[in-house]
TORPA-4810 file (N, C-alpha, C, O; in nm, 3 decimals):
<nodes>
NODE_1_0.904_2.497_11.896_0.819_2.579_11.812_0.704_2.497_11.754_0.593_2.548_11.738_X
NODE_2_0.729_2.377_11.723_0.632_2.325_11.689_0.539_2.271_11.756_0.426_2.275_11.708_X
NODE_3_0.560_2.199_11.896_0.488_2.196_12.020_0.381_2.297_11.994_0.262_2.288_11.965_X
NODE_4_0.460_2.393_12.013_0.388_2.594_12.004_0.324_2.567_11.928_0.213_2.594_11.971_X
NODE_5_0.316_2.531_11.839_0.227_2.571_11.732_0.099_2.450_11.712_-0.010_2.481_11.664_X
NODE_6_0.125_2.351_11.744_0.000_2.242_11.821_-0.082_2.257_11.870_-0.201_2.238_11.847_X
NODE_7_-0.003_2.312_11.982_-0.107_2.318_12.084_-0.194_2.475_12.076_-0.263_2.498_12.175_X
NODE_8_-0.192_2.556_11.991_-0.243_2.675_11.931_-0.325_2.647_11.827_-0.416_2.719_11.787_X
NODE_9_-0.283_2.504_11.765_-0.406_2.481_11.699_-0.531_2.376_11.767_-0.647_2.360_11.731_X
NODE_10_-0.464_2.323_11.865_-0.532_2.278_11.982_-0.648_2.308_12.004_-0.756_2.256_11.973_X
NODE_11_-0.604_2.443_12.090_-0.677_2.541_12.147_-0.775_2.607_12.050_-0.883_2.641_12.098_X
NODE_12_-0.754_2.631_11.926_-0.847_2.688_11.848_-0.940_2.611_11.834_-1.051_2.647_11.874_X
NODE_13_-0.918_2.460_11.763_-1.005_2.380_11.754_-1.106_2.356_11.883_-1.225_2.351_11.854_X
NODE_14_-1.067_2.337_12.042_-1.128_2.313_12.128_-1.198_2.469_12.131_-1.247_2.485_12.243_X
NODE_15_-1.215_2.560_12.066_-1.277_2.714_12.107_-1.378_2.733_11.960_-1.466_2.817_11.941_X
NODE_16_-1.331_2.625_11.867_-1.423_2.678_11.729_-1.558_2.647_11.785_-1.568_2.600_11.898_X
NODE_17_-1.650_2.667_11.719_-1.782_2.677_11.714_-1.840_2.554_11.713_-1.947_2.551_11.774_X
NODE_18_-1.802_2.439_11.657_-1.839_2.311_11.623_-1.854_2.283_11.762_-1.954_2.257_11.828_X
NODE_19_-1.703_2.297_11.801_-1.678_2.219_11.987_-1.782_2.275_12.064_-1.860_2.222_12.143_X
NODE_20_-1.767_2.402_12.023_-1.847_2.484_12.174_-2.019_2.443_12.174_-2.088_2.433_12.276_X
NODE_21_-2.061_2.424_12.048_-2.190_2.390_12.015_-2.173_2.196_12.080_-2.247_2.139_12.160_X
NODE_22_-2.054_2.139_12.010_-2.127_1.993_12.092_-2.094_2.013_12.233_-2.176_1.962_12.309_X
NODE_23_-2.000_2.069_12.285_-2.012_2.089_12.454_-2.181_2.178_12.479_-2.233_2.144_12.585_X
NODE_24_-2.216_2.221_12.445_-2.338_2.286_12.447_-2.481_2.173_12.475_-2.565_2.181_12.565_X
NODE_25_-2.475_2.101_12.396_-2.549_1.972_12.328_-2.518_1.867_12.430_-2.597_1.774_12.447_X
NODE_26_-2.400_1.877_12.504_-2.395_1.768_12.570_-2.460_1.811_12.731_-2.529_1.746_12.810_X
NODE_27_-2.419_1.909_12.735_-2.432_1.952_12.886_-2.621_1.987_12.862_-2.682_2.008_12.967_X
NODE_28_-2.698_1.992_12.738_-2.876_1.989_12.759_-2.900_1.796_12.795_-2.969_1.731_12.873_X
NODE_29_-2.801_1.765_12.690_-2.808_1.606_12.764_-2.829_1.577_12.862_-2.933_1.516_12.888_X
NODE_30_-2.751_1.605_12.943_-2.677_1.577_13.090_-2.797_1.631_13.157_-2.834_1.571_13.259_X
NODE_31_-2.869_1.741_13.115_-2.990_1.844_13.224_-3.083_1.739_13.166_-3.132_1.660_13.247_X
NODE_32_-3.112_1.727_13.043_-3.242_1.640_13.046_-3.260_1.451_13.121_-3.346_1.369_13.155_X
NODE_33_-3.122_1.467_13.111_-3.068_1.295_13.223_-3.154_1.311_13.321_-3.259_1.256_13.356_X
NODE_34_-3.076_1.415_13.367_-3.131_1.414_13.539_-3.265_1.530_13.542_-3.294_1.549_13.660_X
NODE_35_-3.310_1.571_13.496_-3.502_1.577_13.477_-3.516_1.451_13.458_-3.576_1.420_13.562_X
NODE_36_-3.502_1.343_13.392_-3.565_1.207_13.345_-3.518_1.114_13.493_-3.597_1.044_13.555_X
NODE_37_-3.364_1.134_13.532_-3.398_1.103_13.692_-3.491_1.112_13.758_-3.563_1.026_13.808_X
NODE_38_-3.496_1.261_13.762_-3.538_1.329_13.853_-3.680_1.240_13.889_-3.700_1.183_13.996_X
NODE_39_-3.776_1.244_13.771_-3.899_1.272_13.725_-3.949_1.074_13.755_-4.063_1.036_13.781_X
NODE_40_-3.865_1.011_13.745_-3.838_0.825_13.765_-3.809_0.849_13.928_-3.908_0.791_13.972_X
NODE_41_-3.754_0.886_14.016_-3.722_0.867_14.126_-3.867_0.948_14.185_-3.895_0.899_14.294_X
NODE_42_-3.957_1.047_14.149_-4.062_1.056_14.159_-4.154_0.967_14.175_-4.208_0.924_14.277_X
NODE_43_-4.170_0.935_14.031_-4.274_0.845_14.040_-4.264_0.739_14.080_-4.369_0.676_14.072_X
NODE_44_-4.142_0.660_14.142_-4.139_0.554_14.182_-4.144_0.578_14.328_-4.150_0.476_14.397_X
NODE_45_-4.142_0.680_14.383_-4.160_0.745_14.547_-4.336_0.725_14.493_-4.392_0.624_14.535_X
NODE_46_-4.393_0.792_14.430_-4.538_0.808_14.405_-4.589_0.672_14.465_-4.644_0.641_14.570_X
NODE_47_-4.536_0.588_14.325_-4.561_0.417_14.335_-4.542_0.287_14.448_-4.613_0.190_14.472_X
NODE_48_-4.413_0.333_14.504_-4.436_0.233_14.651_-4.506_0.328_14.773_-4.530_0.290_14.888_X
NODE_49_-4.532_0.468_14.714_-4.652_0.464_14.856_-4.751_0.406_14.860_-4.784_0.335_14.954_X
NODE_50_-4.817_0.425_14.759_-4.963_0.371_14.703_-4.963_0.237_14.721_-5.046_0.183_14.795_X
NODE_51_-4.831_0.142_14.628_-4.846_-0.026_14.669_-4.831_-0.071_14.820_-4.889_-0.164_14.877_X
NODE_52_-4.728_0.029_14.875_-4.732_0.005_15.022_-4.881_0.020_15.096_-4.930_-0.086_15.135_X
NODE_53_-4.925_0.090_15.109_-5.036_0.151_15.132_-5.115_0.038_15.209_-5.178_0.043_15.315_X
NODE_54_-5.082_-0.096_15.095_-5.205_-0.191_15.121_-5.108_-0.283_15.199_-5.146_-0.399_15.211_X
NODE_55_-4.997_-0.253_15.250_-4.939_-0.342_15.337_-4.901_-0.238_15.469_-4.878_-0.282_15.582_X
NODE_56_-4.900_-0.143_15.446_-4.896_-0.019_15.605_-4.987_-0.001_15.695_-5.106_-0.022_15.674_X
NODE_57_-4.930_0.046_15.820_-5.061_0.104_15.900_-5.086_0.227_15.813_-5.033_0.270_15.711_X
NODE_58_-5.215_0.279_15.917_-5.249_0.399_15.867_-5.093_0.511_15.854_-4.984_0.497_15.911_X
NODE_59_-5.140_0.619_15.757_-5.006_0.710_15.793_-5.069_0.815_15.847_-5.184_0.859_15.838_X
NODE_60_-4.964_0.849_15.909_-4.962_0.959_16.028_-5.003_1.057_15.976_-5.087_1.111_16.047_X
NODE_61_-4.983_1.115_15.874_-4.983_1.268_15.800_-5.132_1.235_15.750_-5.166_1.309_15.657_X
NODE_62_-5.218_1.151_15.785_-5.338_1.176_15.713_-5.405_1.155_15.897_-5.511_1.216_15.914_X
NODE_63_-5.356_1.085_16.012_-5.471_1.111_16.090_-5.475_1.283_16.157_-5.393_1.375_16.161_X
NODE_64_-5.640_1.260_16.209_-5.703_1.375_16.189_-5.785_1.448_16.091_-5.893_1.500_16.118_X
NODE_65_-5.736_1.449_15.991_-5.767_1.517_15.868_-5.975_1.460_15.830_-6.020_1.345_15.822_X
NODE_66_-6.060_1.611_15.814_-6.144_1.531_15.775_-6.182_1.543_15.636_-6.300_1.516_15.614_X
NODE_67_-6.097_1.584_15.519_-6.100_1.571_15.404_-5.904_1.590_15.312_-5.790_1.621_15.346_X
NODE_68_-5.971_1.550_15.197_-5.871_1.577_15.114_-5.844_1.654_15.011_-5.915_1.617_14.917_X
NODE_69_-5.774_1.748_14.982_-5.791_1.828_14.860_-5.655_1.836_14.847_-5.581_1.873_14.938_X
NODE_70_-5.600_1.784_14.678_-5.454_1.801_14.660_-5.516_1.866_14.470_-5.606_1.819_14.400_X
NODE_71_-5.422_1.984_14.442_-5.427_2.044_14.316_-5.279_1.976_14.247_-5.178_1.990_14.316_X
NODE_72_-5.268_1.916_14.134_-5.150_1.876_14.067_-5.112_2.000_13.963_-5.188_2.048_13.879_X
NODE_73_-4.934_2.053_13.999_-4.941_2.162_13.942_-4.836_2.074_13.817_-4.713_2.071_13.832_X
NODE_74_-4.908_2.004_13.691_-4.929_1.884_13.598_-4.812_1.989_13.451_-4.854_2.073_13.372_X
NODE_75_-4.684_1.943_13.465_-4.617_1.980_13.380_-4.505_1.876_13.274_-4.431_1.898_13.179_X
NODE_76_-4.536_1.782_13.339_-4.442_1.679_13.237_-4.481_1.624_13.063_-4.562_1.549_13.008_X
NODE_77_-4.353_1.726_13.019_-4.369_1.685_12.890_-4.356_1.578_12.799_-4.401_1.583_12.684_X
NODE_78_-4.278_1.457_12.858_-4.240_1.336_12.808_-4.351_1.244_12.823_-4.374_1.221_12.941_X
NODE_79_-4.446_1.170_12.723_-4.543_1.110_12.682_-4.524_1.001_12.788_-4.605_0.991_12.880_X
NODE_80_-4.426_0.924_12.777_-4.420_0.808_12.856_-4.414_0.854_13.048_-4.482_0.800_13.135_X
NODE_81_-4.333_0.943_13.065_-4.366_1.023_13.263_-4.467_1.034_13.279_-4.524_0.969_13.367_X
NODE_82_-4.562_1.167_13.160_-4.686_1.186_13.213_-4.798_1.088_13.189_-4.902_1.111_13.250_X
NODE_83_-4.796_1.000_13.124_-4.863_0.865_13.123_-4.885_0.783_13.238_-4.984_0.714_13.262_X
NODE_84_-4.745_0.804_13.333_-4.678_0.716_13.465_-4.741_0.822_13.561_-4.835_0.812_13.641_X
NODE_85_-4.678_0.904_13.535_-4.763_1.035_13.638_-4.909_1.017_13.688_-4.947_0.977_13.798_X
NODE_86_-5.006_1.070_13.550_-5.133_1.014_13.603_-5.212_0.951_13.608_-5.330_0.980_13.627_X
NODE_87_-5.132_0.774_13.578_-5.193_0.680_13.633_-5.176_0.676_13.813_-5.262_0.646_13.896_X
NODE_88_-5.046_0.714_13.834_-5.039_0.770_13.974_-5.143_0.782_14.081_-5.196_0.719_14.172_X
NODE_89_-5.143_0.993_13.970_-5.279_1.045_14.065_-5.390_0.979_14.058_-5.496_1.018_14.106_X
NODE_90_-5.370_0.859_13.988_-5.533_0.785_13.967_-5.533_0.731_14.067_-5.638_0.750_14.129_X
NODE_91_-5.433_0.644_14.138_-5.444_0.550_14.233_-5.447_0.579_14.324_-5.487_0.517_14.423_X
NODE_92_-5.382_0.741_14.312_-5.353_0.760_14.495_-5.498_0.811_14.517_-5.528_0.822_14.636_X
NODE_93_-5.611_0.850_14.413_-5.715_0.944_14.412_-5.790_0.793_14.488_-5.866_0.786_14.584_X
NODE_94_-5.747_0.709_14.422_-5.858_0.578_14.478_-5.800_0.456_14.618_-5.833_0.350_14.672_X
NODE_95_-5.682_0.575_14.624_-5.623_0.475_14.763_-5.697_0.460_14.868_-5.774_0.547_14.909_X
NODE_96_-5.678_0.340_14.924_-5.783_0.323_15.047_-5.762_0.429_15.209_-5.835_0.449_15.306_X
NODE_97_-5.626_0.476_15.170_-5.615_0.563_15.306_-5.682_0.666_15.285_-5.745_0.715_15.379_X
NODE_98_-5.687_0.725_15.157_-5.743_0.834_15.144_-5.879_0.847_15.160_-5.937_0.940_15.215_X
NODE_99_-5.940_0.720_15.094_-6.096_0.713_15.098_-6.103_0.688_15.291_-6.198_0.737_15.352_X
NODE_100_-6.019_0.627_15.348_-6.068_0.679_15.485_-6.102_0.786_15.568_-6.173_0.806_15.667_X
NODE_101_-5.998_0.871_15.466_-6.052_1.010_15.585_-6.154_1.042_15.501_-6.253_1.058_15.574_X
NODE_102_-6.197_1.066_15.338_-6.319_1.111_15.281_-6.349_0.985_15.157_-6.275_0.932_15.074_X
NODE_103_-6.462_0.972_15.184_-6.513_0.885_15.014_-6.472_0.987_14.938_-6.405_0.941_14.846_X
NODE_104_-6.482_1.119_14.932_-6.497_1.189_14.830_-6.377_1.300_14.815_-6.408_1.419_14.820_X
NODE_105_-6.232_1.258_14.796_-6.180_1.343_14.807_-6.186_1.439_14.663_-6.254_1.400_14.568_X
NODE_106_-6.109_1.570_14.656_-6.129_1.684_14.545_-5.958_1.694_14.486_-5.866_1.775_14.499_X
NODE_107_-5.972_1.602_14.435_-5.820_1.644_14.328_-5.852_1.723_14.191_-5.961_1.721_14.134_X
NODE_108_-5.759_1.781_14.156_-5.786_1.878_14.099_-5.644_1.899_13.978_-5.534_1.936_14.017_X
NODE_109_-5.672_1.872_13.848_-5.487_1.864_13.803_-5.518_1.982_13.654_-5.590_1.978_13.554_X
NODE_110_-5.386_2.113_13.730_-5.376_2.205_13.602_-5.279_2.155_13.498_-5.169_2.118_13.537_X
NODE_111_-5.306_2.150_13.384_-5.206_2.158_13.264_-5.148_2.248_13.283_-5.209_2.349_13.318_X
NODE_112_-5.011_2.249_13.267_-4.930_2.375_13.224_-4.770_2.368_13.132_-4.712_2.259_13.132_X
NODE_113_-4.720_2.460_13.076_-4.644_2.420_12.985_-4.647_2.295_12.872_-4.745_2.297_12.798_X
NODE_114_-4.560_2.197_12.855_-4.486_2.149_12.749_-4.645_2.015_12.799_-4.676_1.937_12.709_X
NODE_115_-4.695_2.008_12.883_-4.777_1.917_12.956_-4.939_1.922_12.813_-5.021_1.838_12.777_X
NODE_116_-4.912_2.071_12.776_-5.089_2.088_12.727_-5.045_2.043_12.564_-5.128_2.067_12.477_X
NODE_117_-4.923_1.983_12.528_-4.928_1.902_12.385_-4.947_1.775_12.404_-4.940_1.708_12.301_X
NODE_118_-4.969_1.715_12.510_-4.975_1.541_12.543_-5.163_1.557_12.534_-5.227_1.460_12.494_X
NODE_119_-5.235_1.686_12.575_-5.343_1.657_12.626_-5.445_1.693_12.489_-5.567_1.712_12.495_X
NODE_120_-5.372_1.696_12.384_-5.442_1.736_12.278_-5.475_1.631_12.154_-5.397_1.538_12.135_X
NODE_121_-5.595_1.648_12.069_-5.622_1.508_11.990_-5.456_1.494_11.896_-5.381_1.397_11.893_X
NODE_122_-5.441_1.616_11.835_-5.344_1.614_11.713_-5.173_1.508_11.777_-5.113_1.519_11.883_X
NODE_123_-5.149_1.432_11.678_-5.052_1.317_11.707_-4.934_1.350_11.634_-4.843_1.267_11.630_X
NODE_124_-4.922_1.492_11.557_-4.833_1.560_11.493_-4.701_1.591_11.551_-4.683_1.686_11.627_X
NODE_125_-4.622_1.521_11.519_-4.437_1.538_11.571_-4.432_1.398_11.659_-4.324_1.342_11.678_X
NODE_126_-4.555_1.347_11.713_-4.540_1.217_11.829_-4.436_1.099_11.721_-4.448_1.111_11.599_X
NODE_127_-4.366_1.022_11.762_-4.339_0.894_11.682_-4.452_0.795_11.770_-4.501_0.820_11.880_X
NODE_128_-4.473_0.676_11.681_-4.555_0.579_11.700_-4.563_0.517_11.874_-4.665_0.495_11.940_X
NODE_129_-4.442_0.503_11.908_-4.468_0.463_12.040_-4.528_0.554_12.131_-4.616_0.534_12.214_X
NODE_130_-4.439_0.700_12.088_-4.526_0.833_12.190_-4.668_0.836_12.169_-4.740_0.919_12.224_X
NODE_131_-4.708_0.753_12.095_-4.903_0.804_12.045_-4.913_0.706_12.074_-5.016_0.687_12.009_X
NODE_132_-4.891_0.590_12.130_-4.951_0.491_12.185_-4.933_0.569_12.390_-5.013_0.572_12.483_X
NODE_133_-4.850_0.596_12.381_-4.880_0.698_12.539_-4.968_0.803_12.533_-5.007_0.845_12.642_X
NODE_134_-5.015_0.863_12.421_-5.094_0.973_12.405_-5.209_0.927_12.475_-5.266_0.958_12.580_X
NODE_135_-5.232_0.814_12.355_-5.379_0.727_12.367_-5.391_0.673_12.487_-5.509_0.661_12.518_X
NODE_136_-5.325_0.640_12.560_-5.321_0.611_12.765_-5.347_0.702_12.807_-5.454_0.692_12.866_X
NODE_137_-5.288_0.836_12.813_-5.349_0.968_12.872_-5.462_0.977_12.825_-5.552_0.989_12.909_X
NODE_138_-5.496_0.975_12.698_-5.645_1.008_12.701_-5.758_0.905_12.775_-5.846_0.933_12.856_X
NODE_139_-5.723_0.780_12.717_-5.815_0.719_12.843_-5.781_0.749_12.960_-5.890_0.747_13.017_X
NODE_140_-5.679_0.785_13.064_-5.696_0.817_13.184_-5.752_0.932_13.184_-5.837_0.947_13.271_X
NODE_141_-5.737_0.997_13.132_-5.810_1.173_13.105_-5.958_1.142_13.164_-6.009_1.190_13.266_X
NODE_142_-6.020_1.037_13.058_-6.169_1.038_13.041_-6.207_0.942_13.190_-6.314_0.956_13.250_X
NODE_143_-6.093_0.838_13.235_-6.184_0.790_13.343_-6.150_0.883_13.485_-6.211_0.866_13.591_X
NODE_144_-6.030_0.993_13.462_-6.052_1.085_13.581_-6.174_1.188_13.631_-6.228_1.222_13.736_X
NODE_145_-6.183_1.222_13.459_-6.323_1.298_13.483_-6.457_1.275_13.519_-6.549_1.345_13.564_X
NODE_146_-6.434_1.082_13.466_-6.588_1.042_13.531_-6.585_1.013_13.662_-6.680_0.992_13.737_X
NODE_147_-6.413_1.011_13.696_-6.433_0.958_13.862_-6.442_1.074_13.956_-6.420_1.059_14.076_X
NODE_148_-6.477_1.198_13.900_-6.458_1.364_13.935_-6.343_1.434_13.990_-6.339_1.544_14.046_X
NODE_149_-6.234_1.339_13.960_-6.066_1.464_13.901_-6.137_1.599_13.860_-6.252_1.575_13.825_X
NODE_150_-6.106_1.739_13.852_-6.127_1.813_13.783_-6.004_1.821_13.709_-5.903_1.770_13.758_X
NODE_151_-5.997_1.890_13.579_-5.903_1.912_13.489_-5.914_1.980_13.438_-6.002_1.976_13.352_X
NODE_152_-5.826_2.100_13.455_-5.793_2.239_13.389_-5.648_2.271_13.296_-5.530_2.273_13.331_X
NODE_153_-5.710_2.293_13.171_-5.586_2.368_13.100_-5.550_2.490_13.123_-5.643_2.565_13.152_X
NODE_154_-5.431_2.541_13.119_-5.367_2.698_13.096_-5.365_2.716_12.956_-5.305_2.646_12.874_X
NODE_155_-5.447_2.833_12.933_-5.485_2.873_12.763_-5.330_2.977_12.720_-5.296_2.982_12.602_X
NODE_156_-5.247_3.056_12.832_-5.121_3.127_12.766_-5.061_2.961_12.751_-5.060_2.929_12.633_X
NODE_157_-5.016_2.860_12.836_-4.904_2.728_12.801_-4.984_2.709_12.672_-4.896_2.728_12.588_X
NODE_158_-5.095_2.683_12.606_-5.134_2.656_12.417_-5.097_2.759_12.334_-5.061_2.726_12.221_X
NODE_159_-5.097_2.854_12.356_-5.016_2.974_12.322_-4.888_2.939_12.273_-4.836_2.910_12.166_X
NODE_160_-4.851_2.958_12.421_-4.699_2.951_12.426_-4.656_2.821_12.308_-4.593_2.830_12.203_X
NODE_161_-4.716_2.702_12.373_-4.678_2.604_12.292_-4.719_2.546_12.128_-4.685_2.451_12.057_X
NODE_162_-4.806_2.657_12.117_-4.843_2.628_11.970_-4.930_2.527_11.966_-4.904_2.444_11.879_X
NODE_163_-5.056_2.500_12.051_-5.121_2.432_12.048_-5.265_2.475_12.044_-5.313_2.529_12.143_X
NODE_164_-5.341_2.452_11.929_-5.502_2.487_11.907_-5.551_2.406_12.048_-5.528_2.293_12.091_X
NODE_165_-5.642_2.537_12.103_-5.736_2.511_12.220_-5.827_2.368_12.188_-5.829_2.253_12.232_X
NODE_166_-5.900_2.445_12.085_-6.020_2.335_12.007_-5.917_2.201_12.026_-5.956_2.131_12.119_X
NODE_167_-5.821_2.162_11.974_-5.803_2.024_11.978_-5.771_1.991_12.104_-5.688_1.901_12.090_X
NODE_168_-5.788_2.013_12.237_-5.799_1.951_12.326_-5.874_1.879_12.377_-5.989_1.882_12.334_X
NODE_169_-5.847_1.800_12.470_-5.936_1.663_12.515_-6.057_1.742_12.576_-6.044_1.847_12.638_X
NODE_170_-6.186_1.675_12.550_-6.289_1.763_12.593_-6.329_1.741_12.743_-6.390_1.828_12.805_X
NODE_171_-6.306_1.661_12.779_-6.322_1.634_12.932_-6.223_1.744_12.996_-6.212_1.755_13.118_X
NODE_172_-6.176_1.798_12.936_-6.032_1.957_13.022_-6.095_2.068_12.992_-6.124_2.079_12.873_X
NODE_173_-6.131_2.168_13.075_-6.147_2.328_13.126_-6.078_2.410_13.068_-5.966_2.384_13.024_X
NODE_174_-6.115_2.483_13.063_-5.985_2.603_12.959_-6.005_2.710_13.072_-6.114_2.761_13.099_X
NODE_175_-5.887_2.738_13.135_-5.851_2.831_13.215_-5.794_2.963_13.156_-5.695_2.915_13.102_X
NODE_176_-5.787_3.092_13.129_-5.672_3.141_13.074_-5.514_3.093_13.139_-5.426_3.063_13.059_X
NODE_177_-5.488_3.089_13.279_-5.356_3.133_13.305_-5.378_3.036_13.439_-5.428_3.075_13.545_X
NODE_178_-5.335_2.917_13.415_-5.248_2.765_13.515_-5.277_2.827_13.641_-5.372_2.804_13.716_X
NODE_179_-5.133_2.954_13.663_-5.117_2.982_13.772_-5.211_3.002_13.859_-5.231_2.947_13.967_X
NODE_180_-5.294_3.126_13.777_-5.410_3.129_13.848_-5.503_3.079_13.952_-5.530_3.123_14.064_X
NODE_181_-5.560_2.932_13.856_-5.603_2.866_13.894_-5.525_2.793_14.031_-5.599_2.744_14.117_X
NODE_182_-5.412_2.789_14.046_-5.306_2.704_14.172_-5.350_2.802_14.266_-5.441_2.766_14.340_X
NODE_183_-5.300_2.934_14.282_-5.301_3.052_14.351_-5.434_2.992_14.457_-5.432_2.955_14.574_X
NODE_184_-5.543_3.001_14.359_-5.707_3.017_14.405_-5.730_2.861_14.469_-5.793_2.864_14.575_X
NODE_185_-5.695_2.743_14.429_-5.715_2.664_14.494_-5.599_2.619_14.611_-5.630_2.517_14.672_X
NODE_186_-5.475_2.678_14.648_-5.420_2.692_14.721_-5.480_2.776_14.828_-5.478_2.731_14.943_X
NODE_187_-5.525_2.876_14.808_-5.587_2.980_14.938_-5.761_2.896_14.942_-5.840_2.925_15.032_X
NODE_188_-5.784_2.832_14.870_-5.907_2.736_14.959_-5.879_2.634_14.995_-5.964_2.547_14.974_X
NODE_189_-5.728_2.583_15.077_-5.667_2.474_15.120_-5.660_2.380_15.034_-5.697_2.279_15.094_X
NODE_190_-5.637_2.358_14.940_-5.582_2.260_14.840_-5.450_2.250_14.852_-5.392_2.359_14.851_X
NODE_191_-5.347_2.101_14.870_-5.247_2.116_14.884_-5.199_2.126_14.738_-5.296_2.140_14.664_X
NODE_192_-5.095_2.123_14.679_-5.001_2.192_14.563_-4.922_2.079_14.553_-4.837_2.055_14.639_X
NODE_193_-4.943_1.997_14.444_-4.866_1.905_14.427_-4.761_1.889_14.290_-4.814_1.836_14.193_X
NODE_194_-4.666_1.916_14.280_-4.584_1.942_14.157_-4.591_1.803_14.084_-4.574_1.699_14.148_X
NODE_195_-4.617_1.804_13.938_-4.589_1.655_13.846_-4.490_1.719_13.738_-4.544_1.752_13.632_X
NODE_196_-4.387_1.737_13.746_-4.278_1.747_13.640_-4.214_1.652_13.552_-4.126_1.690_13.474_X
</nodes>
């Protein structure tokens, strides 16, 4: 009987609200782990193409081709990824394979979601190290645009995210709606490149 009655309080305890909330808490853990995998095994695929690059033959998937057009569909919310991210698209924009098939290729990167609070002046909720990544995006911001990246925000993701338009980086486009913009430069052959 008393066993019985243990393990009934066992069971309650493993079903109260406390438990079910830290099993809850643990398993967003566990999803945001592996996004932060995910998002590192990315960019480090990104990163030894590009360093390879200068030790490879040409690659295959670029002969033929007589231009380049890749759209970044630009969603990573973690200060320090999207920092890594588009120093990335910087390099691959200035890789030498690429400048072979065109000097002038057309990259093109939409903001969207949790992505359009990294791209804004306000440093509100950042801790000190995240605003020292802010301040990297923004200088890459400003030398993509002079190197002619285009850069478009989604005006519903500031919405959504509670972010004033006005304080965005001024070198970025105000689109209403991300998608949009992908849709339209997808059907004028732009390839679609996901940054999560």
């Amino acid at each position: 009987m008393i066993i019985n009655t243990e393990w009934k309080i066992g069971a309650w305890i493993r079903h109260s609200p406390y438990y079910v909330n830290k099993r809850k808490e643990e398993m967003k853990m566990k999803k945001k782990t592996k996004t932060m995998i995910t998002c590192l095994l990315i960019s480090v695929c990104l990163l030894w193409s590009t360093a390879g690059a200068v030790y490879s033959e040409e690659y295959k998937a670029l002969s033929g081709l007589t231009s380049v057009k890749a759209v970044f569909d630009f969603r990573a919310g973690n200060p320090q990824s999207a920092a890594m991210q588009l120093d990335m698209i910087a390099q691959v924009y200035h890789d030498k394979n690429i400048r072979a098939v065109t000097e002038k290729p057309e990259f093109v990167i939409v903001f969207i979601g949790p992505s359009v609070k990294l791209i804004s002046k306000s440093r509100e909720g950042f801790s000190p190290e995240e605003q020292k990544k802010l301040d990297e995006i923004a200088a890459t911001v400003s030398r993509m645009s002079k190197d002619g990246i285009r850069l478009e925000l989604c005006l519903v993701a500031t919405k959504v995210m509670g972010v004033d338009p006005a304080s965005i980086l001024p070198e970025i486009t105000h689109v209403y709606s991300g998608w949009i913009s992908l849709i339209g430069y997808q059907a004028q052959g732009y390839s679609i490149v996901s940054a999560y």
